[in-house]
N, C-alpha and C positions, 0 to 999 in steps of 0.2 A: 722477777718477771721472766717467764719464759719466753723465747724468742725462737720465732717458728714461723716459719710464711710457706707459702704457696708455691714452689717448685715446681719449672715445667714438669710433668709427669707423664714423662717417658718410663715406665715399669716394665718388665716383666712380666708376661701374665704368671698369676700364682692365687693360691686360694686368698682369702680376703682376711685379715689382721688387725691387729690394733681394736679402732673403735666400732669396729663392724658388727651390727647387731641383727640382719636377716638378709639372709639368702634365697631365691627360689629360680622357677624355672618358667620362661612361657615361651610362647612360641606365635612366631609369623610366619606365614604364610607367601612364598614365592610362585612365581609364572615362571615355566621354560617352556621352551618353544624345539623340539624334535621333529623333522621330516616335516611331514603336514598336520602333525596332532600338536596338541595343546596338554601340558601334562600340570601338575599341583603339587607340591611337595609340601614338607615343613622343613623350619629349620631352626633351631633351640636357642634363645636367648636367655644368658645367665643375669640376672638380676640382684642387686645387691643395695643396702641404705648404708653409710656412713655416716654417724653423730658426729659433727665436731661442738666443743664443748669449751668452757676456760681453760682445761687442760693442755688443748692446742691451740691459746691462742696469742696475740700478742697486742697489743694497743697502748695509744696512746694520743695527746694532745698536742697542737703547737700553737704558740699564740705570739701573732703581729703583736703588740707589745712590748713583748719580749722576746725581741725576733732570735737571739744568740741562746734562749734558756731552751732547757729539755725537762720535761717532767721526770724523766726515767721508766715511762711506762710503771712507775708506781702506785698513783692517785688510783683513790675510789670509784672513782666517776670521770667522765671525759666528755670537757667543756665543749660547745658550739656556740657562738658567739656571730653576732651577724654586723656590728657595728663598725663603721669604716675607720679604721686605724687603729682597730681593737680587735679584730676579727681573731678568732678560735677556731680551728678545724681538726675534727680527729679521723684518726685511722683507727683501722681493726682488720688484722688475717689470719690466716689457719692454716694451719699443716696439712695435708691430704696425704702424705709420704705414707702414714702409718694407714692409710685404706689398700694396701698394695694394689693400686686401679693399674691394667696393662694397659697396653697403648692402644688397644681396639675397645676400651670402654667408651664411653658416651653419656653425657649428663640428661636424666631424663627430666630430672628438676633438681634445683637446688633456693634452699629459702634461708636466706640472712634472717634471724632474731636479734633484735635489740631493744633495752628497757629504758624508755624516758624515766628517769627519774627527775628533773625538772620541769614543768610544761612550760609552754610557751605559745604566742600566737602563729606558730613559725611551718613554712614546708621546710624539711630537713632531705637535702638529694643525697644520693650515695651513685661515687664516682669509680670506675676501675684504678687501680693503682700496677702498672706493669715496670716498674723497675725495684730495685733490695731498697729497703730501711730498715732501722733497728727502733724500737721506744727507747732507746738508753743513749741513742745518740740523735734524733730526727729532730730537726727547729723548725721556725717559719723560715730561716734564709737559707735553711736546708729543701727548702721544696722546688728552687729553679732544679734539683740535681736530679726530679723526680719525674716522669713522666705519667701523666695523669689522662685519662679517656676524656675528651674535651664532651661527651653526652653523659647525658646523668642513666645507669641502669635502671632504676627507680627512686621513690620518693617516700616520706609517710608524714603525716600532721603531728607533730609535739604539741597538743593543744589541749594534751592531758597522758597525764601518768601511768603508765602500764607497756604493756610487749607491744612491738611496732614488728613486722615482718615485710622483708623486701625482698622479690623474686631474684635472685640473678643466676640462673640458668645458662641463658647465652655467654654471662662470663666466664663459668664454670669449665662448661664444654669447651668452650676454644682453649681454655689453658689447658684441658686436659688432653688436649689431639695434637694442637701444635704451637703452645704458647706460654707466656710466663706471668702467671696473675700473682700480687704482692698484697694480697686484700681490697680494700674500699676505703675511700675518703668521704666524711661524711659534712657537710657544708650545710648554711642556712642557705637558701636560694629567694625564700620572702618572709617577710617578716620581719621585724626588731627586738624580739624578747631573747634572753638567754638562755640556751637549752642543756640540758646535762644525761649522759648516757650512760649505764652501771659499765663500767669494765670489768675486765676477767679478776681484777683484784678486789670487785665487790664483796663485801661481808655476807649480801645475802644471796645465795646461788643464785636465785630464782630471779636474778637481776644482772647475769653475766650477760654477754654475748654468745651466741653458739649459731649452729649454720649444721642443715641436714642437706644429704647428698644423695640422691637414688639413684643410679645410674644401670646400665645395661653394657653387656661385650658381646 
Protein backbone atom coordinates (compact mmCIF):
# COMPACT_ATOMS: atom_id res chain seq x y z
CA UNK A 1 0.00 0.00 0.00
CA UNK A 2 1.37 3.30 -0.70
CA UNK A 3 1.04 5.87 1.85
CA UNK A 4 0.55 9.43 0.82
CA UNK A 5 -1.81 12.15 2.13
CA UNK A 6 -2.53 15.60 1.66
CA UNK A 7 0.03 17.94 2.91
CA UNK A 8 -0.55 21.54 3.60
CA UNK A 9 0.66 22.88 0.28
CA UNK A 10 2.75 25.51 0.78
CA UNK A 11 4.96 25.14 -2.64
CA UNK A 12 6.92 27.05 -4.50
CA UNK A 13 5.57 28.17 -7.54
CA UNK A 14 7.15 26.03 -10.48
CA UNK A 15 5.89 24.65 -13.65
CA UNK A 16 3.31 21.66 -12.96
CA UNK A 17 4.85 17.86 -12.48
CA UNK A 18 4.03 14.65 -11.61
CA UNK A 19 0.37 13.97 -12.67
CA UNK A 20 -0.41 16.99 -14.54
CA UNK A 21 -2.06 16.61 -17.71
CA UNK A 22 -3.08 20.23 -19.12
CA UNK A 23 -2.20 23.60 -18.83
CA UNK A 24 -3.64 26.82 -20.39
CA UNK A 25 -4.15 30.32 -20.12
CA UNK A 26 -7.23 32.72 -19.42
CA UNK A 27 -7.64 35.76 -18.34
CA UNK A 28 -9.94 38.21 -15.98
CA UNK A 29 -10.67 41.06 -16.31
CA UNK A 30 -9.78 44.11 -13.46
CA UNK A 31 -11.13 47.92 -12.57
CA UNK A 32 -8.67 50.49 -11.52
CA UNK A 33 -9.45 53.70 -10.66
CA UNK A 34 -6.66 56.70 -11.86
CA UNK A 35 -7.45 60.52 -11.21
CA UNK A 36 -11.13 60.75 -12.44
CA UNK A 37 -10.98 58.07 -15.33
CA UNK A 38 -11.93 54.54 -14.96
CA UNK A 39 -9.27 52.32 -16.77
CA UNK A 40 -9.79 48.08 -17.82
CA UNK A 41 -6.89 46.03 -17.83
CA UNK A 42 -6.27 42.13 -18.01
CA UNK A 43 -4.56 40.03 -16.15
CA UNK A 44 -3.46 36.24 -16.99
CA UNK A 45 -4.43 33.45 -14.95
CA UNK A 46 -2.54 30.13 -15.27
CA UNK A 47 -4.61 27.27 -15.19
CA UNK A 48 -3.92 23.70 -14.65
CA UNK A 49 -5.95 19.93 -14.06
CA UNK A 50 -4.15 17.43 -11.69
CA UNK A 51 -5.49 13.52 -11.87
CA UNK A 52 -5.06 11.97 -8.76
CA UNK A 53 -5.29 8.18 -9.29
CA UNK A 54 -4.47 4.74 -7.08
CA UNK A 55 -1.09 5.66 -7.57
CA UNK A 56 -1.37 8.41 -5.03
CA UNK A 57 -3.51 7.15 -3.05
CA UNK A 58 -3.94 5.56 0.41
CA UNK A 59 -7.16 3.80 2.03
CA UNK A 60 -8.38 2.00 4.12
CA UNK A 61 -11.22 0.50 6.86
CA UNK A 62 -11.79 0.47 10.57
CA UNK A 63 -14.45 -1.46 12.14
CA UNK A 64 -16.12 -1.08 15.76
CA UNK A 65 -15.84 -4.79 16.04
CA UNK A 66 -12.65 -4.84 16.08
CA UNK A 67 -11.81 -1.77 17.52
CA UNK A 68 -7.68 -2.75 18.12
CA UNK A 69 -7.48 -4.68 14.28
CA UNK A 70 -6.16 -2.74 11.03
CA UNK A 71 -6.70 -3.88 7.72
CA UNK A 72 -3.39 -2.61 6.53
CA UNK A 73 -4.86 -0.64 3.86
CA UNK A 74 -4.50 -4.06 1.95
CA UNK A 75 -8.29 -5.37 1.20
CA UNK A 76 -9.90 -5.04 -2.21
CA UNK A 77 -12.78 -3.27 -1.25
CA UNK A 78 -13.43 -0.99 1.93
CA UNK A 79 -16.33 -1.80 4.12
CA UNK A 80 -19.20 0.86 5.44
CA UNK A 81 -21.25 -0.78 7.65
CA UNK A 82 -24.01 1.37 9.30
CA UNK A 83 -25.09 -1.12 12.30
CA UNK A 84 -24.70 0.00 15.89
CA UNK A 85 -21.71 -1.82 17.51
CA UNK A 86 -20.63 -3.03 14.18
CA UNK A 87 -20.09 0.06 12.43
CA UNK A 88 -17.30 0.28 9.48
CA UNK A 89 -15.91 3.49 8.23
CA UNK A 90 -13.49 4.00 5.62
CA UNK A 91 -10.96 6.55 4.66
CA UNK A 92 -9.31 7.54 1.36
CA UNK A 93 -6.44 10.55 0.56
CA UNK A 94 -4.16 11.76 -2.07
CA UNK A 95 -1.00 13.28 -2.35
CA UNK A 96 -1.08 16.67 -4.22
CA UNK A 97 2.72 17.09 -3.45
CA UNK A 98 3.45 15.63 -6.97
CA UNK A 99 1.08 18.72 -8.74
CA UNK A 100 3.79 21.29 -7.62
CA UNK A 101 0.54 23.77 -6.73
CA UNK A 102 2.39 27.29 -5.26
CA UNK A 103 0.92 28.93 -2.61
CA UNK A 104 -1.12 31.39 -4.84
CA UNK A 105 -3.08 28.43 -6.66
CA UNK A 106 -6.71 28.06 -5.82
CA UNK A 107 -9.01 25.19 -6.37
CA UNK A 108 -11.50 25.95 -9.12
CA UNK A 109 -13.14 22.48 -8.60
CA UNK A 110 -12.24 19.37 -7.37
CA UNK A 111 -14.37 15.96 -7.73
CA UNK A 112 -13.81 12.80 -5.44
CA UNK A 113 -14.65 9.42 -7.56
CA UNK A 114 -15.54 6.28 -5.84
CA UNK A 115 -17.01 2.86 -7.09
CA UNK A 116 -19.84 1.11 -4.91
CA UNK A 117 -19.08 -2.05 -5.46
CA UNK A 118 -21.77 -3.46 -2.95
CA UNK A 119 -25.22 -1.57 -2.99
CA UNK A 120 -27.18 -0.86 -0.41
CA UNK A 121 -30.32 1.13 0.56
CA UNK A 122 -27.89 3.61 2.15
CA UNK A 123 -26.77 7.64 1.87
CA UNK A 124 -22.94 7.22 2.21
CA UNK A 125 -21.61 11.04 3.66
CA UNK A 126 -17.93 11.87 3.18
CA UNK A 127 -16.47 13.87 6.01
CA UNK A 128 -13.05 16.07 5.95
CA UNK A 129 -10.27 14.34 7.81
CA UNK A 130 -7.51 17.28 9.04
CA UNK A 131 -5.13 15.45 11.21
CA UNK A 132 -1.99 12.24 9.79
CA UNK A 133 -3.12 8.54 9.58
CA UNK A 134 -1.55 5.72 8.00
CA UNK A 135 -3.93 2.41 6.46
CA UNK A 136 -1.20 0.06 8.15
CA UNK A 137 -1.67 1.44 11.31
CA UNK A 138 -5.40 3.41 11.82
CA UNK A 139 -8.29 1.34 14.16
CA UNK A 140 -11.70 2.34 15.23
CA UNK A 141 -9.95 3.19 18.93
CA UNK A 142 -7.53 5.01 16.81
CA UNK A 143 -10.22 7.64 15.69
CA UNK A 144 -10.56 9.69 19.07
CA UNK A 145 -6.70 10.71 17.92
CA UNK A 146 -8.28 12.04 14.65
CA UNK A 147 -9.97 15.18 14.03
CA UNK A 148 -12.70 14.95 11.81
CA UNK A 149 -15.01 18.07 10.02
CA UNK A 150 -18.15 17.57 12.25
CA UNK A 151 -20.36 18.66 8.48
CA UNK A 152 -20.62 16.15 5.99
CA UNK A 153 -18.89 17.86 2.34
CA UNK A 154 -21.23 15.76 0.45
CA UNK A 155 -23.06 12.58 0.06
CA UNK A 156 -24.07 10.00 -2.67
CA UNK A 157 -26.86 6.83 -2.70
CA UNK A 158 -25.12 3.13 -2.62
CA UNK A 159 -28.39 1.97 -3.90
CA UNK A 160 -26.55 0.54 -6.75
CA UNK A 161 -23.40 -0.37 -8.35
CA UNK A 162 -21.29 1.91 -10.29
CA UNK A 163 -18.93 5.50 -10.00
CA UNK A 164 -20.43 7.84 -7.13
CA UNK A 165 -18.76 11.34 -7.49
CA UNK A 166 -18.63 13.92 -4.62
CA UNK A 167 -17.69 17.60 -5.14
CA UNK A 168 -15.25 18.74 -2.55
CA UNK A 169 -13.80 21.84 -3.76
CA UNK A 170 -14.16 23.91 -0.74
CA UNK A 171 -11.94 21.21 0.99
CA UNK A 172 -9.40 21.35 -1.52
CA UNK A 173 -8.97 25.03 -1.62
CA UNK A 174 -8.51 25.78 2.03
CA UNK A 175 -5.85 22.97 2.37
CA UNK A 176 -4.31 24.25 -0.39
CA UNK A 177 -4.06 28.24 0.84
CA UNK A 178 -3.93 27.65 4.49
CA UNK A 179 -4.52 24.08 5.81
CA UNK A 180 -3.92 20.53 6.25
CA UNK A 181 -6.45 18.05 4.62
CA UNK A 182 -5.63 14.12 5.43
CA UNK A 183 -8.47 12.88 2.97
CA UNK A 184 -12.24 11.98 3.66
CA UNK A 185 -14.10 9.58 5.88
CA UNK A 186 -16.63 7.97 4.37
CA UNK A 187 -19.78 6.89 7.03
CA UNK A 188 -23.38 5.51 6.49
CA UNK A 189 -25.51 8.52 7.69
CA UNK A 190 -29.18 6.38 6.74
CA UNK A 191 -29.85 3.47 5.98
CA UNK A 192 -28.93 -0.23 7.36
CA UNK A 193 -27.65 -2.26 4.42
CA UNK A 194 -23.86 -2.83 4.02
CA UNK A 195 -21.84 -1.00 1.65
CA UNK A 196 -18.50 -1.75 -0.12
CA UNK A 197 -16.06 0.72 -2.01
CA UNK A 198 -13.23 -0.63 -4.71
CA UNK A 199 -9.97 0.70 -3.06
CA UNK A 200 -6.75 1.67 -4.78
CA UNK A 201 -5.73 -2.22 -4.29
CA UNK A 202 -8.82 -3.17 -6.55
CA UNK A 203 -8.06 -5.64 -9.25
CA UNK A 204 -10.18 -3.82 -11.64
CA UNK A 205 -8.82 -0.12 -12.30
CA UNK A 206 -11.90 1.02 -13.28
CA UNK A 207 -12.98 0.46 -9.58
CA UNK A 208 -10.19 2.59 -7.67
CA UNK A 209 -10.68 5.71 -6.06
CA UNK A 210 -9.27 8.92 -7.84
CA UNK A 211 -9.95 12.72 -7.30
CA UNK A 212 -9.36 15.42 -10.30
CA UNK A 213 -8.06 18.85 -9.45
CA UNK A 214 -8.48 22.10 -11.68
CA UNK A 215 -7.11 24.75 -10.24
CA UNK A 216 -5.84 28.45 -11.09
CA UNK A 217 -2.65 30.94 -9.79
Amino acid sequence: MRRFHLTPLRLAAGFLLGSLTFAGVGYAASLGLSSTKLHVWSQSLTKGICNQTSVTADDTYVQQASPNSTTGGTATTLRIRPAAGAQDYSFIRFDLSGCSLPTTAGADSAVLSVYVTTAGNDTVSVYPVYTNWSSSTLTWNGLGGLTIGSTATGSFSSASTGTQTVTVTADVDAAIKAGALWGWEFRVTTGNANVALGSSENGNAARRPSMTLSYEK
